[in-house]
Jmol script that loads the backbone (N, CA, C; Angstrom):
load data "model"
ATOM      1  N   UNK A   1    -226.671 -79.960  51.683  1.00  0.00           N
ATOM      2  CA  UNK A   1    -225.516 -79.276  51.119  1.00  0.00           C
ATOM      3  C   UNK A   1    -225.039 -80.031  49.886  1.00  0.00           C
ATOM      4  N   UNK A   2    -225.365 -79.459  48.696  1.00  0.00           N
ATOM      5  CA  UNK A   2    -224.196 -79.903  47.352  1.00  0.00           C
ATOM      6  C   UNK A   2    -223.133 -79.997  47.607  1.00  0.00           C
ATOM      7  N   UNK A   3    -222.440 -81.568  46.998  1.00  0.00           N
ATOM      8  CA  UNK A   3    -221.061 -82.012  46.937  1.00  0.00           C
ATOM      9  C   UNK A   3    -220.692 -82.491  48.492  1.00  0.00           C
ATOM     10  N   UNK A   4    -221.387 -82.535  49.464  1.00  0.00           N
ATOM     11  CA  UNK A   4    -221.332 -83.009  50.529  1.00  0.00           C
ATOM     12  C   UNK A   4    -220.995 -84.646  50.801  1.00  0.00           C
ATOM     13  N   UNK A   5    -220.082 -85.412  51.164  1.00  0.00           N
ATOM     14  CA  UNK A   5    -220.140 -86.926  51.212  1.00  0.00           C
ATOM     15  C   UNK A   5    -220.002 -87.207  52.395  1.00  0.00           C
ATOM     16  N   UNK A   6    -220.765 -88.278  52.808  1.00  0.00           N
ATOM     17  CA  UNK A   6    -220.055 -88.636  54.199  1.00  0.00           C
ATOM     18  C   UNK A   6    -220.514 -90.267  54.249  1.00  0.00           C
ATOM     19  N   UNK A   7    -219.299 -90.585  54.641  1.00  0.00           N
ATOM     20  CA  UNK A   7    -219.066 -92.440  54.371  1.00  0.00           C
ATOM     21  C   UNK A   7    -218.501 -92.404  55.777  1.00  0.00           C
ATOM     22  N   UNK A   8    -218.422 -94.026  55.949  1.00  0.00           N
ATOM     23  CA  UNK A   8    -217.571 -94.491  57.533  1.00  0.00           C
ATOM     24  C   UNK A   8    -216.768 -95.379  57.131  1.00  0.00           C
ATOM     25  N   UNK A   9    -215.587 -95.420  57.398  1.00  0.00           N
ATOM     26  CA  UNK A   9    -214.685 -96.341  57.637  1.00  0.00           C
ATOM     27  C   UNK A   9    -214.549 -97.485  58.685  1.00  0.00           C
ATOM     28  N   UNK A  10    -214.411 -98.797  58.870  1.00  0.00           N
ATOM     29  CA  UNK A  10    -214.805 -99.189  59.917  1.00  0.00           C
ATOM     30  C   UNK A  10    -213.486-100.634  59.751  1.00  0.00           C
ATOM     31  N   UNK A  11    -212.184-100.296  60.604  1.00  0.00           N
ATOM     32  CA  UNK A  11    -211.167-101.377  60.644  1.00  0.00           C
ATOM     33  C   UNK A  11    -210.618-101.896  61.197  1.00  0.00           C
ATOM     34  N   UNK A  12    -211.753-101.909  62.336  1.00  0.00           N
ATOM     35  CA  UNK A  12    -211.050-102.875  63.508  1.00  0.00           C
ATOM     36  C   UNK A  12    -209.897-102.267  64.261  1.00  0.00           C
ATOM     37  N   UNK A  13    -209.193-103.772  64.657  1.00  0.00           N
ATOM     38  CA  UNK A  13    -208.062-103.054  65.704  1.00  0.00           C
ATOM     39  C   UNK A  13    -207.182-103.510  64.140  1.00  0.00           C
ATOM     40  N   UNK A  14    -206.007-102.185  64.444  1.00  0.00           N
ATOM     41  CA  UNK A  14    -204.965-102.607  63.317  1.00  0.00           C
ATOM     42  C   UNK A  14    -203.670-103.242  64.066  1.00  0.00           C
ATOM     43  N   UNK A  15    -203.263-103.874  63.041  1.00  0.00           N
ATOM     44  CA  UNK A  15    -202.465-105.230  63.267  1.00  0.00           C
ATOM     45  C   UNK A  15    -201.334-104.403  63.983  1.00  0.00           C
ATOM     46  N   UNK A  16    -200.760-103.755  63.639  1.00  0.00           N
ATOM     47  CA  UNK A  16    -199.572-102.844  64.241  1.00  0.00           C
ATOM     48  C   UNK A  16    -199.929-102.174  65.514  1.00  0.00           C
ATOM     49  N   UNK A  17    -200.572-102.269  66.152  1.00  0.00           N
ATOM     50  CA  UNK A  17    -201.304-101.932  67.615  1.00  0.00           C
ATOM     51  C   UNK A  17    -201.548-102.783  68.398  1.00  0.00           C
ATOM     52  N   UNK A  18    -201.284-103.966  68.313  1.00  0.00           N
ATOM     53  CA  UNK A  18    -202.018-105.324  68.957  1.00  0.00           C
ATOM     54  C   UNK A  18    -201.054-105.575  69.948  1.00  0.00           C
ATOM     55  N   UNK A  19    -199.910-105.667  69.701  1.00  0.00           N
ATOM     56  CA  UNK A  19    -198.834-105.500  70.965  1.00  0.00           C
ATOM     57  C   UNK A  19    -199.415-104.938  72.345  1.00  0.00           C
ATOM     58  N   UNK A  20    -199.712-103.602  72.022  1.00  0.00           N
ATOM     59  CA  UNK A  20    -199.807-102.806  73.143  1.00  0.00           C
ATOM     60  C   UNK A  20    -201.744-102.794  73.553  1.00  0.00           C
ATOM     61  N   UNK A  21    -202.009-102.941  72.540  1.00  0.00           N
ATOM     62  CA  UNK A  21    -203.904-102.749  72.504  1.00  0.00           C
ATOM     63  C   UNK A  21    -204.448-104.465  72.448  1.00  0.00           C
ATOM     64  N   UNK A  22    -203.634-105.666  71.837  1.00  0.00           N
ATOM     65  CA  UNK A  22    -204.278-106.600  71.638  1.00  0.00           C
ATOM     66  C   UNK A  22    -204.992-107.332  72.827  1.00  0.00           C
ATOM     67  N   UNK A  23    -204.805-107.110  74.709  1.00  0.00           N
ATOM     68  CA  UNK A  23    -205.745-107.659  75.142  1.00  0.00           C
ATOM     69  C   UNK A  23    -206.959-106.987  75.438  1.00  0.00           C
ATOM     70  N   UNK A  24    -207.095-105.797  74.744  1.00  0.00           N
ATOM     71  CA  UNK A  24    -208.352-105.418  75.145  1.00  0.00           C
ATOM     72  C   UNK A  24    -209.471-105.941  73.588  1.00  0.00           C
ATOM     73  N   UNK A  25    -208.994-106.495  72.657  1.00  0.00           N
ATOM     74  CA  UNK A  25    -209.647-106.871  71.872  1.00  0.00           C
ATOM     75  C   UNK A  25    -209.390-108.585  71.389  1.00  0.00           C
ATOM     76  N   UNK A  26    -209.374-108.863  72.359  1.00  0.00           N
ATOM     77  CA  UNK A  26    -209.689-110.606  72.187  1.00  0.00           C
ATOM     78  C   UNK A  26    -210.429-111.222  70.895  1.00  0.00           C
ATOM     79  N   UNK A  27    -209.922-112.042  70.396  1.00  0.00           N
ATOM     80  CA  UNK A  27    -211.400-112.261  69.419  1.00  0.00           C
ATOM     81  C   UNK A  27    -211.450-111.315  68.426  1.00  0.00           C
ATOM     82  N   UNK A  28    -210.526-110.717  67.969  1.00  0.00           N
ATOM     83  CA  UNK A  28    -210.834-109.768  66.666  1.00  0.00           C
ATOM     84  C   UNK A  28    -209.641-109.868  65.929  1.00  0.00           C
ATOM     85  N   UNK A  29    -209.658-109.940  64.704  1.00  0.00           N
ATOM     86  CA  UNK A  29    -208.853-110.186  63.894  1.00  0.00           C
ATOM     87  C   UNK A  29    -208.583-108.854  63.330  1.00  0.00           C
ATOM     88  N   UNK A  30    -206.947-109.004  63.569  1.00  0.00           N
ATOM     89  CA  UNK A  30    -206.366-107.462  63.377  1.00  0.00           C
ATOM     90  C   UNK A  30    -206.081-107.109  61.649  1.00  0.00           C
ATOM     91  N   UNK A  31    -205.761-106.258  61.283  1.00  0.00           N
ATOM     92  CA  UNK A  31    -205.957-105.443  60.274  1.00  0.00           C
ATOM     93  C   UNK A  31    -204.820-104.892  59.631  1.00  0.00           C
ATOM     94  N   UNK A  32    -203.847-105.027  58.924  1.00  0.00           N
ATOM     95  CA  UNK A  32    -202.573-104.075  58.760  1.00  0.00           C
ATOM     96  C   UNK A  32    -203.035-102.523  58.169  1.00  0.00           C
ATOM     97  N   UNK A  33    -202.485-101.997  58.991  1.00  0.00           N
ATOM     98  CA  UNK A  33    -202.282-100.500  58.886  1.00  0.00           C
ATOM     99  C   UNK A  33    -202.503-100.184  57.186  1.00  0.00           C
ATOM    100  N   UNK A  34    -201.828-100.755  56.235  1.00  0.00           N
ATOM    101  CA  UNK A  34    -201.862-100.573  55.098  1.00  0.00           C
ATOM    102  C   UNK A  34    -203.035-100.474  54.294  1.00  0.00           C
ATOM    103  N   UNK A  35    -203.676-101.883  54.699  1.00  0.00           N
ATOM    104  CA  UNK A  35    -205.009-102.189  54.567  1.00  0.00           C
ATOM    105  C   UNK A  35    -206.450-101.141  54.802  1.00  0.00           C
ATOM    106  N   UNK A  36    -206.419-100.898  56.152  1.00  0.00           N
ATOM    107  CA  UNK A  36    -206.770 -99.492  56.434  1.00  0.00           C
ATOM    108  C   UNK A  36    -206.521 -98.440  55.870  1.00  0.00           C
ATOM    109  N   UNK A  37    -205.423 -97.975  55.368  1.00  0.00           N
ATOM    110  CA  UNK A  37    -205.297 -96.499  54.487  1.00  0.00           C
ATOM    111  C   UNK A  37    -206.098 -96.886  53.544  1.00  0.00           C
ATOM    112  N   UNK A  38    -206.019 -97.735  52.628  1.00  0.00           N
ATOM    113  CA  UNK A  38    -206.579 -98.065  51.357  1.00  0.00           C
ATOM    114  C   UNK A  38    -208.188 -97.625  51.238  1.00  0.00           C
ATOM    115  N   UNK A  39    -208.896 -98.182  52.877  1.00  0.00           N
ATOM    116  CA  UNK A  39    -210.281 -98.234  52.566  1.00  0.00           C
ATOM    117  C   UNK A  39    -210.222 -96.658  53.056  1.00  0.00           C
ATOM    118  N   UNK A  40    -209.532 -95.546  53.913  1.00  0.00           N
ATOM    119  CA  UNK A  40    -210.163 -94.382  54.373  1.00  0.00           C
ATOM    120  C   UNK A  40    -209.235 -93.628  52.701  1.00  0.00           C
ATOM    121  N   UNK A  41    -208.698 -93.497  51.723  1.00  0.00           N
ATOM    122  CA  UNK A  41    -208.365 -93.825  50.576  1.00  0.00           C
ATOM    123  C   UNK A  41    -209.565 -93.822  49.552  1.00  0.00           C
ATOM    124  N   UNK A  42    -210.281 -95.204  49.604  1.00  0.00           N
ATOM    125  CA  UNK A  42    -211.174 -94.539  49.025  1.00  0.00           C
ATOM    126  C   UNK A  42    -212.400 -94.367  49.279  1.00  0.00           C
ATOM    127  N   UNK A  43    -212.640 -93.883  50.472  1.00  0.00           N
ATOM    128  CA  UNK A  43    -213.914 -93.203  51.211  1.00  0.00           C
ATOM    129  C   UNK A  43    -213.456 -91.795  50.543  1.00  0.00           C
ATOM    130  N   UNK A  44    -212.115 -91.195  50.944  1.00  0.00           N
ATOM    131  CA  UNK A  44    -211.867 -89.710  50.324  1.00  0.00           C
ATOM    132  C   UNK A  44    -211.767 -89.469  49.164  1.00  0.00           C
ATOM    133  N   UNK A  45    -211.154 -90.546  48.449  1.00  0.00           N
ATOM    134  CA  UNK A  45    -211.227 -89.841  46.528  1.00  0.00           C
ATOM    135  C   UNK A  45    -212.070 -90.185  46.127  1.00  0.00           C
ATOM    136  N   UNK A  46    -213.022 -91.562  46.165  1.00  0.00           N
ATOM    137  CA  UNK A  46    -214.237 -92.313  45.534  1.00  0.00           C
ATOM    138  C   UNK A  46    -215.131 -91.225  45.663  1.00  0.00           C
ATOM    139  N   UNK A  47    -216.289 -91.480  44.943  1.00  0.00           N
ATOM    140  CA  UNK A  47    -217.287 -90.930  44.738  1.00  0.00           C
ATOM    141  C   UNK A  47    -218.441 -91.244  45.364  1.00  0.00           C
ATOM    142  N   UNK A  48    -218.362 -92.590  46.241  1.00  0.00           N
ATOM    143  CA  UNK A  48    -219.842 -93.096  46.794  1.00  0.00           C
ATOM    144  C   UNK A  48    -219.762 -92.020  48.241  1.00  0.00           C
ATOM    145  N   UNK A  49    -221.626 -92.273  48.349  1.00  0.00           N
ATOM    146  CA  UNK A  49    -221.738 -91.615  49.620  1.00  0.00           C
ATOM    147  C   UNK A  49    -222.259 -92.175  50.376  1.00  0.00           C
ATOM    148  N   UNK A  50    -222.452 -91.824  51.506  1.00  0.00           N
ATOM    149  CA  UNK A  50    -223.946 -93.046  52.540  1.00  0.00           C
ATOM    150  C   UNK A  50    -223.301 -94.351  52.502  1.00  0.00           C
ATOM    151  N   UNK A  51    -221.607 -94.400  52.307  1.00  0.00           N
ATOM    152  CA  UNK A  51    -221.265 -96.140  52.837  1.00  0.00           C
ATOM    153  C   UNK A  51    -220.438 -96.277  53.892  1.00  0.00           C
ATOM    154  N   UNK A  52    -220.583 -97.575  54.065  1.00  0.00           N
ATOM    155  CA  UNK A  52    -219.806 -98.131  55.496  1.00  0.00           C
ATOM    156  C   UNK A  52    -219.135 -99.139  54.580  1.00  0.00           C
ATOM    157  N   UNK A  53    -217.075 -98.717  54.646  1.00  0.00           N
ATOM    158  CA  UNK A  53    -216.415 -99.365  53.897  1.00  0.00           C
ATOM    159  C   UNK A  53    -215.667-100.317  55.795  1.00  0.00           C
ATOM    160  N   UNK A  54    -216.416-101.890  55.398  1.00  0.00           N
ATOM    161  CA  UNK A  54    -215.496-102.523  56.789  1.00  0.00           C
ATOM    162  C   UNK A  54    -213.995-102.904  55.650  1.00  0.00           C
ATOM    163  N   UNK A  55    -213.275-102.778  57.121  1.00  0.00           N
ATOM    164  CA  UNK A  55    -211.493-103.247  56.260  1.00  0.00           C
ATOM    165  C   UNK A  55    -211.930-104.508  57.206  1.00  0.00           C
ATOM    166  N   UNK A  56    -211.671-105.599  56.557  1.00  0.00           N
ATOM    167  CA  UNK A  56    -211.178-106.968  56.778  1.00  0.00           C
ATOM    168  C   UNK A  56    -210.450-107.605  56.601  1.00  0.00           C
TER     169      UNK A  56
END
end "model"
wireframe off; spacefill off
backbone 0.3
color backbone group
């Protein structure tokens, strides 16, 4: 399909969830929410395709 994109976003547990979600992810370094918009941001306006944007 022309004009078709499809990328992955990939951001962990986000920092604002860890309260309630942080013992099921031990060992992972959380993420602010903010941080995360940014990369699903520019998975949707950017132009690349076929990527895996990790938020770190």
């Amino acid at each position: 399909m022309k004009g078709l994109r499809i990328n992955i976003v990939s951001p962990g547990v986000i920092e604002e969830a860890m309260e309630v979600f942080g013992p099921y992810f031990r060992g992972h370094n959380p993420v602010p929410a903010a941080r995360a918009a940014l990369g699903y941001a520019k998975s949707v306006e950017g132009r690349q395709t076929g990527q895996t944007f990790r938020i770190l």
